[in-house]
ZAPA-917455 format. One record per atom (N, C-alpha, C): residue in one letter; chain; atom name; x, y, z. Coordinates in Angstrom, 1 decimal. Atoms other than C-alpha are relative to their C-alpha. Example, Ala and Ser with C-alpha at 12.3 -4.5 7.8 and 13.67 -1.06 7.14 Angstrom:
REM residues 2
{"A" "A" "N" {0.9 -1.2 0.0}} {"A" "A" "CA" {12.3 -4.5 7.8}} {"A" "A" "C" {0.9 1.2 0.0}} {"S" "A" "N" {-0.9 -1.1 0.0}} {"S" "A" "CA" {13.7 -1.1 7.1}} {"S" "A" "C" {-0.8 1.1 0.8}} 
REM end
This chain:
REM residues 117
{"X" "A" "N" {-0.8 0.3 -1.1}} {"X" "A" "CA" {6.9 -10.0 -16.8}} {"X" "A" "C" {1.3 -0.7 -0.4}} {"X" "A" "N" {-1.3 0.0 0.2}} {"X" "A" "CA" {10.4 -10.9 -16.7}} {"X" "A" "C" {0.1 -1.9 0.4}} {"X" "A" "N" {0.0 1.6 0.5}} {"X" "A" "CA" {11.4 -15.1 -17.2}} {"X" "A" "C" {0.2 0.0 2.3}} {"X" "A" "N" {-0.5 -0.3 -1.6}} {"X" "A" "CA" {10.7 -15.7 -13.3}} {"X" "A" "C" {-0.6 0.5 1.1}} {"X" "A" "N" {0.3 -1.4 -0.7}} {"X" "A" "CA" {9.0 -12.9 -12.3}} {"X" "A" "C" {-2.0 -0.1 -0.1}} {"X" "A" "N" {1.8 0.2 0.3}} {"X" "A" "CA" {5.1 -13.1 -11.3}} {"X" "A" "C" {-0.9 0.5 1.3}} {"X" "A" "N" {0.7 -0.8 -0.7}} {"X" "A" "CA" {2.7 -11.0 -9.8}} {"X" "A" "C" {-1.8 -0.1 0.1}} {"X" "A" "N" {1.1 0.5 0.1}} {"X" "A" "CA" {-0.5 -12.1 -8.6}} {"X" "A" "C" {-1.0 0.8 0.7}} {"X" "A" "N" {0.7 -0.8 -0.8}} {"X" "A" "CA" {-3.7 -9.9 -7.3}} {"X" "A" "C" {-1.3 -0.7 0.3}} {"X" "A" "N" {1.1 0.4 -0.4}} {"X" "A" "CA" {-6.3 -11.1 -5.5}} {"X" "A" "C" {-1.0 0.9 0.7}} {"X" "A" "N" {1.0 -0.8 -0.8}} {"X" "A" "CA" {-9.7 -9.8 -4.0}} {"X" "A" "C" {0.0 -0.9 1.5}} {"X" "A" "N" {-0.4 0.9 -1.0}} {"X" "A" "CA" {-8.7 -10.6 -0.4}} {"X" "A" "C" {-1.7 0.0 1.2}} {"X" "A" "N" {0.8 0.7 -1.1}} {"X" "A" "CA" {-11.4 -12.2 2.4}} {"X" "A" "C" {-0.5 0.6 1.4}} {"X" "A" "N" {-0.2 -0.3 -1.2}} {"X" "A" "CA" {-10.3 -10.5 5.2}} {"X" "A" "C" {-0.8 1.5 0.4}} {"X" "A" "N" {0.1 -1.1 -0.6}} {"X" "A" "CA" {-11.2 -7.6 7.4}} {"X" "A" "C" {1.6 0.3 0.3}} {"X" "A" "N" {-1.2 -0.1 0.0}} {"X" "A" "CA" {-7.7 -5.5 7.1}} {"X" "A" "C" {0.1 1.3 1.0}} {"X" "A" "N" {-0.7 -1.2 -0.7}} {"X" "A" "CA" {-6.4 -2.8 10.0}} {"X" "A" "C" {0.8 0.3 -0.3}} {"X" "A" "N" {-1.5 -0.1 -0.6}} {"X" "A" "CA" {-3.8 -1.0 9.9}} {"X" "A" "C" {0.3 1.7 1.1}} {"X" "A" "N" {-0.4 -1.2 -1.5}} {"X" "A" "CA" {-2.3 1.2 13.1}} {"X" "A" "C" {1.2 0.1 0.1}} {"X" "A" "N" {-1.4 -0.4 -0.3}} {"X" "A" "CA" {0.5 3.2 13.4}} {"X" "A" "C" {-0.5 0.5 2.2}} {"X" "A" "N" {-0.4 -0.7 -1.3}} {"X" "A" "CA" {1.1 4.2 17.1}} {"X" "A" "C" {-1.6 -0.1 0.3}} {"X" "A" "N" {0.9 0.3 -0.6}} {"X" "A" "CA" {-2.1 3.0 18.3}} {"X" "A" "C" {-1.6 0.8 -0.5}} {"X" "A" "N" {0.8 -1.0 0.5}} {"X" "A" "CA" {-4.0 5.5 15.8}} {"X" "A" "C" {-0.5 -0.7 -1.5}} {"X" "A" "N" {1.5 0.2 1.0}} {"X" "A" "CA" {-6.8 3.8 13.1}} {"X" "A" "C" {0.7 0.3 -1.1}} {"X" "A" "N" {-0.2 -0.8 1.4}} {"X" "A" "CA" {-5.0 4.8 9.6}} {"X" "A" "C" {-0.7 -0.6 -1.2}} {"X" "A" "N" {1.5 0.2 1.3}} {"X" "A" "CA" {-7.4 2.9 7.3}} {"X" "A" "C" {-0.6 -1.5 0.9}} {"X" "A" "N" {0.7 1.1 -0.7}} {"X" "A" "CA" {-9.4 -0.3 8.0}} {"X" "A" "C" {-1.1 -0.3 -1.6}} {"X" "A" "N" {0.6 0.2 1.1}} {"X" "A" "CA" {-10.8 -2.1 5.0}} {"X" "A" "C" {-0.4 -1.7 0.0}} {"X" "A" "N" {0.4 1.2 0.6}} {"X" "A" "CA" {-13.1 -5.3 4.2}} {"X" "A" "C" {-0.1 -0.2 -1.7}} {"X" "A" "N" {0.2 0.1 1.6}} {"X" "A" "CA" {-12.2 -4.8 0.2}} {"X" "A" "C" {1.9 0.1 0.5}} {"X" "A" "N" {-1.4 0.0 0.7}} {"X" "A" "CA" {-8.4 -5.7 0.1}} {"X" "A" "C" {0.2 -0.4 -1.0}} {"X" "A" "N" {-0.4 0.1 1.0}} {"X" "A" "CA" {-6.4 -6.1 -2.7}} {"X" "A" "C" {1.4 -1.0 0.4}} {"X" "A" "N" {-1.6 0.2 0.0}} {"X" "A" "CA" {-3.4 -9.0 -2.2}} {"X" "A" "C" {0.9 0.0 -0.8}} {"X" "A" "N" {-0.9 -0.1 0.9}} {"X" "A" "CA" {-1.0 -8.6 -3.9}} {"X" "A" "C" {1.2 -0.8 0.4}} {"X" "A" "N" {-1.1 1.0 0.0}} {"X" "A" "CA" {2.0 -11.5 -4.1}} {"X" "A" "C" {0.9 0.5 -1.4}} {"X" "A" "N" {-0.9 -0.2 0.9}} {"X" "A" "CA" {5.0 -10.8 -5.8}} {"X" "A" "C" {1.5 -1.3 -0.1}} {"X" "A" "N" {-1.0 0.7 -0.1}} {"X" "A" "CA" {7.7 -12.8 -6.5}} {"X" "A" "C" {1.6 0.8 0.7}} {"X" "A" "N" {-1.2 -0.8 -1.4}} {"X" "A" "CA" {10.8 -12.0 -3.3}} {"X" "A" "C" {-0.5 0.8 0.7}} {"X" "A" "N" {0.7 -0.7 -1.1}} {"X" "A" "CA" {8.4 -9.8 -1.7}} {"X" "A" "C" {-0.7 -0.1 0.8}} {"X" "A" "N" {1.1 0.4 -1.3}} {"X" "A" "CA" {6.3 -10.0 1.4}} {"X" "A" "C" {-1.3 0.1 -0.8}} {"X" "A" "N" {1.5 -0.3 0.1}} {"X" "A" "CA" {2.6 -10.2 0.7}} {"X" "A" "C" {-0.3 1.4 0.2}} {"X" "A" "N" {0.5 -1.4 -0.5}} {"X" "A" "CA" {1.1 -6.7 0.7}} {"X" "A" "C" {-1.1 0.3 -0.4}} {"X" "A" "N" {1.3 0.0 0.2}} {"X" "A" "CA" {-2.2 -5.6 1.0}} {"X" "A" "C" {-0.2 1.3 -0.9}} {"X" "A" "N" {0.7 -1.6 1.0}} {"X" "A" "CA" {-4.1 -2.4 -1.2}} {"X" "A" "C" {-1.1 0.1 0.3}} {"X" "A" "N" {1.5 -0.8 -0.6}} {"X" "A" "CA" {-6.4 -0.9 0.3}} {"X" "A" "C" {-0.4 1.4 -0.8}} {"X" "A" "N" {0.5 -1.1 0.8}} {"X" "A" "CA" {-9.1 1.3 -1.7}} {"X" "A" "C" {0.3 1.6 0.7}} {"X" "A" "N" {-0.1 -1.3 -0.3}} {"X" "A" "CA" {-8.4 5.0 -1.1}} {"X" "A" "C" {-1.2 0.5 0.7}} {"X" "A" "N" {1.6 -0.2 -1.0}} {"X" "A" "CA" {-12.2 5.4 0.3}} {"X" "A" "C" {0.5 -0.7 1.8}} {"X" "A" "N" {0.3 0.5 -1.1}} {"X" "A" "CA" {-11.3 3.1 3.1}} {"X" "A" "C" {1.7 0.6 1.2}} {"X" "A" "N" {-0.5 -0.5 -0.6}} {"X" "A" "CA" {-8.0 5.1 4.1}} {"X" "A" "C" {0.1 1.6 0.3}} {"X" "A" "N" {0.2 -1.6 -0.8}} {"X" "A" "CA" {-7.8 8.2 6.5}} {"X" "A" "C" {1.3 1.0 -0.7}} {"X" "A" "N" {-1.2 -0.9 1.1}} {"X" "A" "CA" {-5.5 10.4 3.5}} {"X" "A" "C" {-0.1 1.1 0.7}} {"X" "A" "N" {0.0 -1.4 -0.5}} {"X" "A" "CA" {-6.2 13.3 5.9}} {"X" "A" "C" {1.2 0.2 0.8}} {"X" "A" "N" {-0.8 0.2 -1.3}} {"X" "A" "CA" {-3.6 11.8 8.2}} {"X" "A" "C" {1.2 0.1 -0.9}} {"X" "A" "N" {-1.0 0.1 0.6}} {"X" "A" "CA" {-1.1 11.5 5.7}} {"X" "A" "C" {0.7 0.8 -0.9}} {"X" "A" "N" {-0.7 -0.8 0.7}} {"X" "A" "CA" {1.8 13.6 4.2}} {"X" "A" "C" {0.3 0.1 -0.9}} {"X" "A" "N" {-0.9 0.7 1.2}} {"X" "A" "CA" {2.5 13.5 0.5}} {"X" "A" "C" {1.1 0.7 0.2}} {"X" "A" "N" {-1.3 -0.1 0.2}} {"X" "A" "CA" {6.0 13.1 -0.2}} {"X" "A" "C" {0.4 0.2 -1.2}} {"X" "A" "N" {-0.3 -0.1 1.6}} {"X" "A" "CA" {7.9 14.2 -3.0}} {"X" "A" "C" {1.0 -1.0 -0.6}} {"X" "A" "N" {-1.0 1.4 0.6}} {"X" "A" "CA" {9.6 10.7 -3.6}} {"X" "A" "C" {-1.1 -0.7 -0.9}} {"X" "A" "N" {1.1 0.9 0.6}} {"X" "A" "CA" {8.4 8.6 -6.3}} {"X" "A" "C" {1.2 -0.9 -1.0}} {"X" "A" "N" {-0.9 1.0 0.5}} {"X" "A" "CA" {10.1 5.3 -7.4}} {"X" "A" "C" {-0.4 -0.8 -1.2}} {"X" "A" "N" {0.3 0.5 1.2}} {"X" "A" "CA" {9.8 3.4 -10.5}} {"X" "A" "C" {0.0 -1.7 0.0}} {"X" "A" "N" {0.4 1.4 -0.4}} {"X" "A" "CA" {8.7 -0.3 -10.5}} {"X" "A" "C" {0.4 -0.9 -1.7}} {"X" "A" "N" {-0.2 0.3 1.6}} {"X" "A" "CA" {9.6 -2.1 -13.9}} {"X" "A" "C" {-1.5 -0.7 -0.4}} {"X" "A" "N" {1.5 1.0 0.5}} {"X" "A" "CA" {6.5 -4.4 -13.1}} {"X" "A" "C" {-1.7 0.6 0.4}} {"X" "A" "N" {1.7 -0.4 -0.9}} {"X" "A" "CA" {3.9 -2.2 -11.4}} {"X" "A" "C" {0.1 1.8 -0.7}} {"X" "A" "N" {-0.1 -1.2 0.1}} {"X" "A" "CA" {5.1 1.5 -12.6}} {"X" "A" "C" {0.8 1.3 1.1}} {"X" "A" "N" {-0.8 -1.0 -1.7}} {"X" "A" "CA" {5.8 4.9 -10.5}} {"X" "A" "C" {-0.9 0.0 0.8}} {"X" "A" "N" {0.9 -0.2 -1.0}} {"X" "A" "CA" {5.0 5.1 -7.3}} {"X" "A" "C" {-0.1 1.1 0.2}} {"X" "A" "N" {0.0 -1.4 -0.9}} {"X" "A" "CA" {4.0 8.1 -5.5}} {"X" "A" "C" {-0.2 -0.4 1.6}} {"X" "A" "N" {0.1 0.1 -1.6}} {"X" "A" "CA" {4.3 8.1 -1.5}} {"X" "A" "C" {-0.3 1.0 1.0}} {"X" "A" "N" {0.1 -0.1 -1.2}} {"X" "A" "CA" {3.3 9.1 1.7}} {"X" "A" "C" {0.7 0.4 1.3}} {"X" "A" "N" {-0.9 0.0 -1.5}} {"X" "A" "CA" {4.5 10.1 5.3}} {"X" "A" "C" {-0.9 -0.2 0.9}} {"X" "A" "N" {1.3 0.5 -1.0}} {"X" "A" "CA" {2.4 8.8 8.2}} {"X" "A" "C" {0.5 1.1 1.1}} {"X" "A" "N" {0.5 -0.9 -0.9}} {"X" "A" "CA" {1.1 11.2 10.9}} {"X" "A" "C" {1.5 0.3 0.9}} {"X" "A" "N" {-1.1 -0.1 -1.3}} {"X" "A" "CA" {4.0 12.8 13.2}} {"X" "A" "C" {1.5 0.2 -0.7}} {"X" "A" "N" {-1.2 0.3 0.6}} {"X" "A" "CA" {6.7 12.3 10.8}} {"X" "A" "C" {1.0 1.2 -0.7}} {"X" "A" "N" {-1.1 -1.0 0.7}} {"X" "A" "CA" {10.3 14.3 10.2}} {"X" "A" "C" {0.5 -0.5 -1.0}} {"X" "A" "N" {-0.7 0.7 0.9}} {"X" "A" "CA" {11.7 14.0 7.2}} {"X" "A" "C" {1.5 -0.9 0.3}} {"X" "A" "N" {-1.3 0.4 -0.6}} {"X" "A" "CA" {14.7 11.7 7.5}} {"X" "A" "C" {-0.2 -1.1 1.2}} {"X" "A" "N" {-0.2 1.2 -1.5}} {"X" "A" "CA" {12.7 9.5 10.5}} {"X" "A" "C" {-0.3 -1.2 -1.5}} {"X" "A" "N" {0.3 1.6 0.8}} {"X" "A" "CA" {12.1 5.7 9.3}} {"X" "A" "C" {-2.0 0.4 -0.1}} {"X" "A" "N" {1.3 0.0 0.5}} {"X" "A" "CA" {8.2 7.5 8.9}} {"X" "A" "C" {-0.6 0.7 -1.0}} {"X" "A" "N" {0.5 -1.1 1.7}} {"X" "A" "CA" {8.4 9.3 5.8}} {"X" "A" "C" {-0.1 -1.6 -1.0}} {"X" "A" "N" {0.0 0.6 1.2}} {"X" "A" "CA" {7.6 7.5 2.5}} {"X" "A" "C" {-0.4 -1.6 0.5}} {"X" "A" "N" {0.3 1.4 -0.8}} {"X" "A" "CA" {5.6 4.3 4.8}} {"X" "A" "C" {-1.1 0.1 -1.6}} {"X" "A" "N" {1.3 0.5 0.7}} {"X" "A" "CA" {2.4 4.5 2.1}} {"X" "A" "C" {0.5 0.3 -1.3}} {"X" "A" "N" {-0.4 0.1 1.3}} {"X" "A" "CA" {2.6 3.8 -1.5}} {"X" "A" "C" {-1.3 0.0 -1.2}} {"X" "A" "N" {0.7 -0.1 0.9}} {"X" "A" "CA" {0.5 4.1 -4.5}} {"X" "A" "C" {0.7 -0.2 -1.7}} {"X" "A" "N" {-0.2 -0.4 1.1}} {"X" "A" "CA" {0.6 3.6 -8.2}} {"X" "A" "C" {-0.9 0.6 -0.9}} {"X" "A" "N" {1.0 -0.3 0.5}} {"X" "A" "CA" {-1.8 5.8 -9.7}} {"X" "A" "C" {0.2 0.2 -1.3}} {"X" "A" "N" {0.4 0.4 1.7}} {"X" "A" "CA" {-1.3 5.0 -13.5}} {"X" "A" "C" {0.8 -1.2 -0.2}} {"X" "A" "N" {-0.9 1.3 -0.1}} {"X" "A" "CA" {0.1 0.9 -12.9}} {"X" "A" "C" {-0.4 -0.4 -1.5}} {"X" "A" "N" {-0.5 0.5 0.8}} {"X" "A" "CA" {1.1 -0.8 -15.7}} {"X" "A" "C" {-2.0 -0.8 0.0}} {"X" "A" "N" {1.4 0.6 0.1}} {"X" "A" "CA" {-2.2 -2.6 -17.3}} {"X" "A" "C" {-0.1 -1.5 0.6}} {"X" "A" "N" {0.2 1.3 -0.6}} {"X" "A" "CA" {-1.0 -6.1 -16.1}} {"X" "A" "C" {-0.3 0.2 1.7}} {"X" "A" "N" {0.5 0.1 -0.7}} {"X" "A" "CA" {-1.6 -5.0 -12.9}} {"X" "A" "C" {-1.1 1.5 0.7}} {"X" "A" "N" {1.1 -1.3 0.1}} {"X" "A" "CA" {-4.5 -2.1 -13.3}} {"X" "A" "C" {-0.9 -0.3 1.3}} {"X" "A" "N" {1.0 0.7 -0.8}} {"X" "A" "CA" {-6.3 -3.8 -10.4}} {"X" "A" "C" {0.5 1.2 1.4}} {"X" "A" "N" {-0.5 -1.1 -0.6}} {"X" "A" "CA" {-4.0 -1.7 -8.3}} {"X" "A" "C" {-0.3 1.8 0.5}} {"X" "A" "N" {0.2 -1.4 -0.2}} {"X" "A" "CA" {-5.3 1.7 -9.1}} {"X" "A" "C" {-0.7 0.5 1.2}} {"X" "A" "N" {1.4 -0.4 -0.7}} {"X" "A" "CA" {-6.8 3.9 -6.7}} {"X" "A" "C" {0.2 -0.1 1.5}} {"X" "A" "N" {0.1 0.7 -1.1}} {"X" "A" "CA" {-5.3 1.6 -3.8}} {"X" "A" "C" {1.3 0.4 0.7}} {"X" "A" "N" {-1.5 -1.0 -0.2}} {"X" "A" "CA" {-2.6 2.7 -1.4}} {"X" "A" "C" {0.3 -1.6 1.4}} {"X" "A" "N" {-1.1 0.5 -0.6}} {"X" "A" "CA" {0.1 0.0 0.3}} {"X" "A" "C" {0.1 0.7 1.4}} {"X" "A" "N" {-1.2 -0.8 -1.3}} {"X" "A" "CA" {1.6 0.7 3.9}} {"X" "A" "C" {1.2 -1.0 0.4}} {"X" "A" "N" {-1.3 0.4 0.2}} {"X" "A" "CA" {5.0 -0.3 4.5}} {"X" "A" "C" {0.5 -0.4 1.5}} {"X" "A" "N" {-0.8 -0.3 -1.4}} {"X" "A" "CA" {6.3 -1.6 7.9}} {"X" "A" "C" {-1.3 0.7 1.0}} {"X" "A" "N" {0.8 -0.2 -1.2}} {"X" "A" "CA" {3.3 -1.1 10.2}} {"X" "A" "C" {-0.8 -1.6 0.4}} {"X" "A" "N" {1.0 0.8 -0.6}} {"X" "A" "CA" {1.0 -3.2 12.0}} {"X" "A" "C" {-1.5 -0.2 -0.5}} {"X" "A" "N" {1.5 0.1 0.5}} {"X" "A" "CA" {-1.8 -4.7 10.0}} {"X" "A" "C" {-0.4 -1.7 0.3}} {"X" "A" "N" {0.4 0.8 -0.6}} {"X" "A" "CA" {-4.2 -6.7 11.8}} {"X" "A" "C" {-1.1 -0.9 -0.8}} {"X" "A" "N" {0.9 0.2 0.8}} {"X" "A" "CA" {-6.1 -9.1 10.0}} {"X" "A" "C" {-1.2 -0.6 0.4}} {"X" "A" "N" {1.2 0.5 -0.5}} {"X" "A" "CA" {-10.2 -10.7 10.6}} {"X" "A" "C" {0.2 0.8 1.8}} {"X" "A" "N" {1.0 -1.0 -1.2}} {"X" "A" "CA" {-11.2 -7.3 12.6}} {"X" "A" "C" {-1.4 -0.4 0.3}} {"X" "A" "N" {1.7 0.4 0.1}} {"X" "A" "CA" {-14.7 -7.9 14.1}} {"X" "A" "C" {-0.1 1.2 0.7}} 
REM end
């Protein structure tokens, strides 16, 4: 990591939702938090516990210096060009400091609810 720069993963506690437009897109009691240093908290949810049927792969993939490339997503309904392309993220070969990652897919800008009962 870079003088500064620190990335921390935890096995998170919670019951995690997340809902686009009032529609279920995963729902997971196995998060992954992930803290970064200048970024929001963001959760990783195992691929088992999201609905990947609903989702569009995209042909964008960005490069992370500290996590790798991503590969992304478009969530249900979505024209290219709206603010709902490229919402879910993944790194499916992350860097080994954060291998904890694999597998697990990010959403970006929705509504995630946390201690579902």
């Amino acid at each position: 990591m870079a003088t500064g720069h620190r990335i921390t993963i935890e096995q998170g506690d919670v019951r995690v939702r997340v809902v686009r437009d009032g529609q279920v897109l995963a729902e997971s009691d196995r998060p992954l938090v992930l803290r970064e240093t200048g970024c929001p908290v963001r959760y990783y949810l195992p691929a088992e516990d999201v609905r990947t049927e609903l989702l569009t792969p995209s042909d964008t993939h960005t490069h992370c210096p500290f996590k790798g490339t991503a590969s992304y997503w478009s969530l249900p309904g979505s024209a290219e060009g709206t603010d709902d392309t490229d919402r879910v993220w993944a790194y499916p070969d992350p860097k080994p400091e954060v291998a904890a990652i694999k597998a697990h897919l990010c959403f970006y800008d929705t509504e995630v609810v946390e201690d579902v009962s």
